[in-house]
Structure formats: structure tokens, C-alpha cells
N, C-alpha and C positions, 0 to 999 in steps of 0.2 A: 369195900374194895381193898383186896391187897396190894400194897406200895412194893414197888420194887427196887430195894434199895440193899445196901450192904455189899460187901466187899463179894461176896458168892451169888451175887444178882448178875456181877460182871461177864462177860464174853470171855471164854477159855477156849484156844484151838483145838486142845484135845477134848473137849465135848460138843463143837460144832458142826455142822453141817450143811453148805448151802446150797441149795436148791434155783435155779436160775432160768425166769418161765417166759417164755414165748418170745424174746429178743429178736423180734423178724422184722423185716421189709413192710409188711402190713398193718400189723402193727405200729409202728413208727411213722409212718404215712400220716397219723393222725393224732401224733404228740402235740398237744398247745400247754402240758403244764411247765414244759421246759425243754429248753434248745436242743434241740435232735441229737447235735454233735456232743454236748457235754451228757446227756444217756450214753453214748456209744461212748465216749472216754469212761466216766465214772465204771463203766459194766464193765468195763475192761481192765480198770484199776483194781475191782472188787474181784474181780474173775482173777487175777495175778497175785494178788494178797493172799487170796482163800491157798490157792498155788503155794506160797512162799511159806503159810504156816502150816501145809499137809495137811489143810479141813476138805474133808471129802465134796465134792461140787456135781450136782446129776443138774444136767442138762436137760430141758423140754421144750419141744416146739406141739403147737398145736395147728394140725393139717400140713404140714409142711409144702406140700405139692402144689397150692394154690396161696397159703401166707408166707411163703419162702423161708429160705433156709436160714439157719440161728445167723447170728452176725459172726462173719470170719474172725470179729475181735477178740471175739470169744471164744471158737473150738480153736484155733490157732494156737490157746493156753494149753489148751486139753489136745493135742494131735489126736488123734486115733478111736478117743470115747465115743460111744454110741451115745447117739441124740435119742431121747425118748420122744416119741411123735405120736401123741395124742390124739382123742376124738372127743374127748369130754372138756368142757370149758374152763369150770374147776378140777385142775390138777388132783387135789385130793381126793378126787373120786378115781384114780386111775390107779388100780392098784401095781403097776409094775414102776410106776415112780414113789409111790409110797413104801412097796418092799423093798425099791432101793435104798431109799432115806434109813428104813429103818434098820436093814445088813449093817447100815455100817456103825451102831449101837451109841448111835450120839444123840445126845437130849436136846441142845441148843437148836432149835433149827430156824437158820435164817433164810430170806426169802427177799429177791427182786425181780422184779417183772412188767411188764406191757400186756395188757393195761391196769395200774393201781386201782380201780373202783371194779373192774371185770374178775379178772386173772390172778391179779396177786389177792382184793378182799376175800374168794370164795374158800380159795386153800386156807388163807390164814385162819378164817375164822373157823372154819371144820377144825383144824388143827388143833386150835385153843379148846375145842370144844370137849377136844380127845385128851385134852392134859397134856399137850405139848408148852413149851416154853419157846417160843415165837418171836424172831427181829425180824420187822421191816426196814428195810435200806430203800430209803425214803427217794434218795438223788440217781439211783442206777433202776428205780421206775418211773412210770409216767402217763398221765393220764390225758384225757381227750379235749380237757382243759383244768383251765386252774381247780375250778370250783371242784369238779369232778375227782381229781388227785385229794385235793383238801378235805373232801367233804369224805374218803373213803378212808383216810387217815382218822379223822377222829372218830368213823366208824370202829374200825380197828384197835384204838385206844380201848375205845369204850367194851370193847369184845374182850382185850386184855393183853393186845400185844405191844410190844415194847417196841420203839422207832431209834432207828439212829442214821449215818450217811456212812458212806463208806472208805471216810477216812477215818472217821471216827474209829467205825468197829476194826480197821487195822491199827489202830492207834492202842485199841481196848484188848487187840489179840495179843500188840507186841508185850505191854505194861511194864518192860524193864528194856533202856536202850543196853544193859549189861550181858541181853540176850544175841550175842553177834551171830548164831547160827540164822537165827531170823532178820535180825537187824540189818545184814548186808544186801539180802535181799530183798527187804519191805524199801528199802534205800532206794536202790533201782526203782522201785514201783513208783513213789515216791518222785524221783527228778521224770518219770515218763508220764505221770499222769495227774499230779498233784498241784500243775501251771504257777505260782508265782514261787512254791513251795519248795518245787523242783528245783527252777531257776535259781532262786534265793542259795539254795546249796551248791549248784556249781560254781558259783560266783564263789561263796567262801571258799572253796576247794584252789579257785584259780588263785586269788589272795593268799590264800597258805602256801601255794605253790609257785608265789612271783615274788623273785628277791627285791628287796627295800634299796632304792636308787642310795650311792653313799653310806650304806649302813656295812660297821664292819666285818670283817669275814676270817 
């Protein structure tokens, strides 16, 4: 096996590219590996980051007309982009989301989706297969139950892709808070999506900004 380790193993925004698969109504219908609400947060955090570091994001639904439309959390990022709408199960078989991934000449390619053992294992593993370099964002998919998400993860491992969540891989895009063209707006994502994390910082914010009873001036 090769480890994946070193400082160029890391996540860079200008070599990424995510891809974000089947986020529908029917889909979700049948999430038991984790809370409906926190998919639809976390995909929305990860769909706003990719947004705030200028990493190319192609959108996919499969059948759209009978598994409904992407989640508004998410074109709402993207106004205007065309949803690619599918007939194949595995995404990588479709080649007009594959020639988009690949226009846009980035090597990283990350991936989250409904359903983790379905939708997101079949891309992945073709992918790796083809010599791509592969992240799963573990918390912005979700499977039909635990065992099912779990058990498609270390399939995935075992294929050769690399797992993170996605705060992590904005964590891994920003790497220097000295970068403020990104930093102001991961910030935002960050107090709207990131719950005690967010919180946590408007509070220092309000403390900085509440003068000390008796203290001189």
C-alpha cells in the first residue's frame, strides 16, 4: 500500500475539484447513517467553502424528474449552473460529468454524495482505478444505514481513497489564517454552518466589541 502522507498529500484549492452527487429528496428519504438536517447543513458548508476557495463544483442529480431536484442549499451557492442529470447510477460512467471534472485540469478530486455505498462507492472507485487522487467527505454523504455508509468507507479506503469531513478539507484548503482573501470568507461559512464553532466566534466578536464596566477610557 501507498501511505498518504507529506506535506503534498495535502488538499490545495488550486488542484481541486468537487463534484456533488445526487443531493435529492429521494435520496434523503432514506438517510439512517446520519441526521437528514446535518447532510443538508454540512453540503452546504462544503458547497460554500469549495465557493469561497474558487474550486470548480459540477453538480449531478440522477433522474431528476421522479428523484427531485438537487437541494436548494446547494444551487442557491451556484445561481444559474446547469445541473448535470443523469441516467447511469455511477456518475463516472457519464461522460459529460467526467469531461466536466476534467476541463477544468485539476487532479484532486473530491466527492460527496447520497448514497455513500450506491452513488458516491461506484465513482470513487472507477476514479481511483483511472489514477485519479480521490476525497471522500465522509459527513456531506450518507448512507441507508450505519452499517451501509461504514462498511462503503472502508471499502473505499481499501480501493485507495483518502476520507476527510468537511470542515476538515476547508480547514486543509485554507492552511494559513494569513490568507484573509480566503479567511474572510471561510469565516462566514464557518459562524453559518460550523454550530458551536460559529457560535463560539460571535461571542468573542461581541466581547471584543463590549466595553469593560469601570475600565478606564
Amino acid at each position: 500500500m501507498t501511505f498518504r502522507n507529506g506535506l503534498a498529500s495535502l488538499l490545495r484549492p488550486e488542484d481541486s475539484v468537487l463534484v456533488l452527487i445526487d443531493h435529492q429528496p429521494y435520496q434523503l428519504a432514506n438517510v439512517n447513517s446520519h441526521e437528514p438536517q446535518m447532510v443538508i447543513n454540512n453540503t452546504a458548508g462544503l458547497a460554500k467553502a469549495a465557493k469561497a476557495f474558487g474550486v470548480p463544483t459540477i453538480l449531478t442529480t440522477v433522474i431528476a424528474a421522479r428523484g427531485g431536484l438537487l437541494f436548494p442549499q446547494i444551487t442557491d451557492v451556484f445561481p444559474g449552473q446547469e445541473v448535470i442529470d443523469r441516467t447511469f447510477i455511477n456518475t463516472w460512467e457519464d461522460p459529460k460529468v467526467v469531461d466536466a471534472v476534467k476541463a477544468t485540469g485539476r487532479k484532486q478530486l473530491v466527492i460527496a454524495g447520497l448514497w455513500t455505498e450506491v452513488c458516491v462507492a461506484m465513482p470513487v472507485i472507477q476514479a481511483l482505478g483511472e489514477g485519479w487522487d480521490v476525497t471522500v467527505i465522509t459527513d456531506a454523504s450518507g448512507g441507508v444505514s450505519v452499517e451501509a455508509h461504514q462498511i462503503a468507507i472502508q471499502r473505499m479506503i481499501a480501493a485507495g481513497a483518502n476520507m476527510m469531513t468537511w470542515l476538515a478539507i476547508a480547514a486543509e484548503w485554507q492552511r494559513d489564517w494569513a490568507r484573509m482573501d480566503t479567511a474572510v470568507p471561510l469565516t462566514d461559512v464557518i459562524v453559518q454552518h460550523a454550530g458551536g464553532s460559529g457560535i463560539a466566534y460571535l461571542w468573542e466578536q461581541q466581547l471584543l466589541n463590549t466595553p469593560v464596566e469601570g475600565a478606564a477610557r
